[in-house]
N, C-alpha and C positions, 0 to 999 in steps of 0.2 A: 604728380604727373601721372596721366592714365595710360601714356603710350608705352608700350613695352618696344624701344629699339636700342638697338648698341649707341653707344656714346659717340661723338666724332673725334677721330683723332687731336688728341690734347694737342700739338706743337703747329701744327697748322690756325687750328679753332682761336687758340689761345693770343699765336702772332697778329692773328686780326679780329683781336678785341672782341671776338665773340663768347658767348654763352657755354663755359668747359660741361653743359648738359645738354641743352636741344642743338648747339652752334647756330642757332638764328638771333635771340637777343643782343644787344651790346652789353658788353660790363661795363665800360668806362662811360660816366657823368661828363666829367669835365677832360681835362691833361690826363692826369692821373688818377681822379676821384672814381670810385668805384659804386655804382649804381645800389640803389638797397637791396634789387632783385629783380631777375631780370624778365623784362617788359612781355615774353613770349611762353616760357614754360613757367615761371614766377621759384624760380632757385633764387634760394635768402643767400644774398651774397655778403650776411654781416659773419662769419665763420671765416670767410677765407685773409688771408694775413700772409702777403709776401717778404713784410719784413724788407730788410737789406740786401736781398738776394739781386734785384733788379740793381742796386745801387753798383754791387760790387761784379756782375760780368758787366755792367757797361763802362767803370772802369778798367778793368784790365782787355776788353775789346778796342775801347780808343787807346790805351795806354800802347798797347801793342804796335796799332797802327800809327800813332802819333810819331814816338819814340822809332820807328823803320823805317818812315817816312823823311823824319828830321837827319838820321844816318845817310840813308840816301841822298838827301841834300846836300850834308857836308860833302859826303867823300868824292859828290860825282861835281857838283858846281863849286862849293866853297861859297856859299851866300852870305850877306853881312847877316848879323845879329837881328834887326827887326825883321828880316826875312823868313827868321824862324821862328820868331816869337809871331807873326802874323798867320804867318801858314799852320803854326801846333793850336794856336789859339783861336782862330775862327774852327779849325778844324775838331777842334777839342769840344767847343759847344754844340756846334752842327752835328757833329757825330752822338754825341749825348742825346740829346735832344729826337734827335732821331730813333732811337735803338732804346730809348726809357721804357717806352710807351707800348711796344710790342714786347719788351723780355719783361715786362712785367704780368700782360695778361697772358706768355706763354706760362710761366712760375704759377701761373693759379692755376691756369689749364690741369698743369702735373699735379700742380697740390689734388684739387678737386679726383681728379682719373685714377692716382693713387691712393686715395684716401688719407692723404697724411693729415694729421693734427699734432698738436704741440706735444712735447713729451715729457710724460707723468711717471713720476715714483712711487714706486709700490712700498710701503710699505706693513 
């Protein structure tokens, strides 16, 4: 890349799938598939590896909301049983499915802005 500018802020760039270097490319191919590099500054996106990091805040973000949502339920209505199982369980996927897809290219955002790479032992 011949431009010499600041980077765009990694958590903005990142929640919509932009480019953690020019912020104009997309990263994501497909759902989740992350592009070989991207279509505008040409950054090799085969280095970046979010791992389980997406897997595990969009767990404990629904988990949260699920499991407050269902308390609330009980103690204010008293709902039968598939009332909660229908409301945790559309709610469970929806919310997943939503929140994958941005906290993962926010995680690369950081990775990239930070420079982090995997960690090596010296020996």
């Amino acid at each position: 890349m011949d431009r010499t500018h600041t980077l765009p802020p990694p958590i903005p760039t990142g929640l919509r799938g932009r480019c953690p270097r020019c912020g104009e490319g997309h990263l994501f191919q497909g759902f989740l598939a992350l592009r070989p590099s991207c279509e505008a500054c040409g950054l090799d996106y085969s280095s970046f590896d979010s791992a389980d990091g997406p897997a595990f805040f969009v767990m404990s973000i629904v988990g949260l909301i699920v499991v407050g949502l269902a308390l609330f339920l009980e103690v204010t209505y008293e709902p039968p049983i598939w009332v909660h199982a229908l409301v945790a369980g559309s709610l469970s996927i929806g919310l997943s499915l939503l929140l994958v897809r941005p906290l993962k290219g926010m995680l690369i955002a950081l990775q990239f802005a930070n420079k982090a790479e995997e960690g090596r032992f010296r020996q």
